[in-house]
N, C-alpha and C positions, 0 to 999 in steps of 0.2 A: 504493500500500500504506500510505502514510505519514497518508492522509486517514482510511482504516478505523479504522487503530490509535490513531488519536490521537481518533476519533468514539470508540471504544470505548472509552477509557479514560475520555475525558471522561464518559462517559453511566454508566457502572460508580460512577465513584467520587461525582458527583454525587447520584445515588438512595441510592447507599448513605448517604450522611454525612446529606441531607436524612430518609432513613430512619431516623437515630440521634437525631436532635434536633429529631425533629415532635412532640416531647410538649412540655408548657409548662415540667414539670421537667426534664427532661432532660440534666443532669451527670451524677448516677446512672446512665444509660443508656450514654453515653458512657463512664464506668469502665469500666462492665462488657461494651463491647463494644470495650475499648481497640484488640484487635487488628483487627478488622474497619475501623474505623475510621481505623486509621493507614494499611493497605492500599488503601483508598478514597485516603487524603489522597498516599500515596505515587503512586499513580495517577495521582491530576490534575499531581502533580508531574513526571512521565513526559511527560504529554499536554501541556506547554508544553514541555517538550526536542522531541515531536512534532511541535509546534508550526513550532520553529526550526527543524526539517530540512525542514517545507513549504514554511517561502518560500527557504532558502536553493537548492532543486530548483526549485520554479517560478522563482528568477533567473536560473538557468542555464535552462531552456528559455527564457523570454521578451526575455533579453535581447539576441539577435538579431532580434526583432522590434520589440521598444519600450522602449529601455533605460529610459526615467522609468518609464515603467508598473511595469517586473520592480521598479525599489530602490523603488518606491511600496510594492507588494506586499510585498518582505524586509521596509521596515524598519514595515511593518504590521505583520506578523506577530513580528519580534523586539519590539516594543510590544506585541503579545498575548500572547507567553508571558510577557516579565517580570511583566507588573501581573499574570498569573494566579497564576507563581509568588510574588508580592507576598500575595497572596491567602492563598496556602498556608498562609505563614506565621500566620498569622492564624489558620486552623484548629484549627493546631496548639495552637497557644499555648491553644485550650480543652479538652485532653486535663490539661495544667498546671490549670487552675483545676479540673477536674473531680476530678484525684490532690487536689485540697489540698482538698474539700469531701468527700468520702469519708476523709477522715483526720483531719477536726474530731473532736474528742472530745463536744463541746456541738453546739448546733445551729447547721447550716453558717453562715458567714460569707455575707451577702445579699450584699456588694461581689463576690465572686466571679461573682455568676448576671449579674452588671451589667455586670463586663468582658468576662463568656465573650460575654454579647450586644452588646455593643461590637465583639468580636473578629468575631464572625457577622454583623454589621451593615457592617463594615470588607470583609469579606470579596464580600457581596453587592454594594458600592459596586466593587471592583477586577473582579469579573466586570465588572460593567455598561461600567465602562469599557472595558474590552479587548473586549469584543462593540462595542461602540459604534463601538471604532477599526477593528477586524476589518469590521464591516459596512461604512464607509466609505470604506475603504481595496482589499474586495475588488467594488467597484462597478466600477472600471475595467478588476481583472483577468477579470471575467466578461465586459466590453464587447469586450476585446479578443479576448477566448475567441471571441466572437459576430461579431465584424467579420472575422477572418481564418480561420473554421469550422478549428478547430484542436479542435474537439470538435462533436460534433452541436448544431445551434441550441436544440434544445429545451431542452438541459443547462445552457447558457449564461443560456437566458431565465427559465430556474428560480431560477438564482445571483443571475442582477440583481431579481429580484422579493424572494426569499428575503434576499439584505445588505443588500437598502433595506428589510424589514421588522425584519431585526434589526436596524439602526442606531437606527430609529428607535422600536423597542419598549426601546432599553438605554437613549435616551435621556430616556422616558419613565419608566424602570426608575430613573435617577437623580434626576430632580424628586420619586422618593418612591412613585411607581403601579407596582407590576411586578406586568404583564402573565403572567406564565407559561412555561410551558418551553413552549406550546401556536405563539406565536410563532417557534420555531426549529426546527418541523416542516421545515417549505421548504430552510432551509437544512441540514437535517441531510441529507434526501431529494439534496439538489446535490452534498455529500460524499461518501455511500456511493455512488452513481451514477458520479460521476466518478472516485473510488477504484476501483471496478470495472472503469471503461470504459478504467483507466488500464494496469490490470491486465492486459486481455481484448488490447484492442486498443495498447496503448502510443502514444508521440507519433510518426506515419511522418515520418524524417526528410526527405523531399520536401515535405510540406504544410507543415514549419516553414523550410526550404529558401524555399517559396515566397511566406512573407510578407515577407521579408527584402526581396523586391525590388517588391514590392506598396505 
């Protein structure tokens, strides 16, 4: 459940905000759509608290299986929420320069349009990272997913195709070239999938039972 809600919140609050400030002016936009926006940013703030409750449930299932692998995966995942929540802040902070450019009397102050994109540049940089560590950090836990059929193979072989292409689209996303949300198709498809199949069918404690001695 924790994969849907934390896919959905992230997928909500990223369109939306990239929705508010795809114009070149775009402070003005941001005023006027303070609330929407803060909603969005509150969001993504959510979806790293979502974050930290996936890997701290996927330790406790896997740590009968492969205890490095499980604290590989927590402490991946507590590194993806903080830098996103990292991130957040950043956001935020251009709702600030947008009230104080809407409040000019004269014509806006340009240091503002400079920080708000320093802020959105800061911000892009802390995604990149926590996708970066997230992809390489959930390589192992799909391998494992796939060596001890603790989910169907296909879902598993989706995850390891899907975090070695976002590792390596974030890390490409930080040399300065980002690729696209088009990139995190794979991995999105491996979340709601596994979120579902997590749902449907949950983890039979026999199969985990039995990699323990495998």
């Amino acid at each position: 459940m924790l994969f849907l809600i934390s896919m959905a919140l992230s997928v909500f609050g990223n369109l939306t905000i990239s929705g508010i400030i795809a114009g070149k002016d775009y402070l003005p936009d941001v005023h006027a759509q303070q609330f929407s926006y803060s909603i969005a940013t509150l969001a993504l703030l959510f979806n790293s608290f979502g974050v930290l409750g996936i890997g701290l449930l996927s330790y406790s299932l896997l740590k009968t299986t492969n205890r490095t692998i499980a604290r590989t995966y927590l402490v991946t995942r507590i590194f993806e929420g903080t830098v996103l929540a990292v991130g957040i802040i950043f956001l935020l902070s251009v709702v600030f320069f947008a009230n104080q450019t809407n409040e000019a009397i004269n014509e806006p102050d340009p240091n503002y349009y400079m920080m708000a994109n320093y802020a959105i540049r800061l911000n892009c940089y802390s995604y990149h990272i926590a996708m970066a560590t997230l992809g390489l950090g959930s390589i192992p836990f799909c391998a494992i997913l796939l060596k001890h059929k603790i989910v169907p193979g296909f879902l598993s072989i989706l995850g390891l195709i899907g975090y070695m292409v976002l590792a390596i689209s974030s890390l490409v996303g930080l040399a300065g070239t980002d690729l696209g949300l088009l990139v995190a198709i794979p991995v999105f498809f491996f979340e709601v999938i596994l979120g579902i199949w997590l749902i449907i069918k949950g983890i039979r404690p026999a199969m985990v039972e039995r990699t323990v001695h495998s």
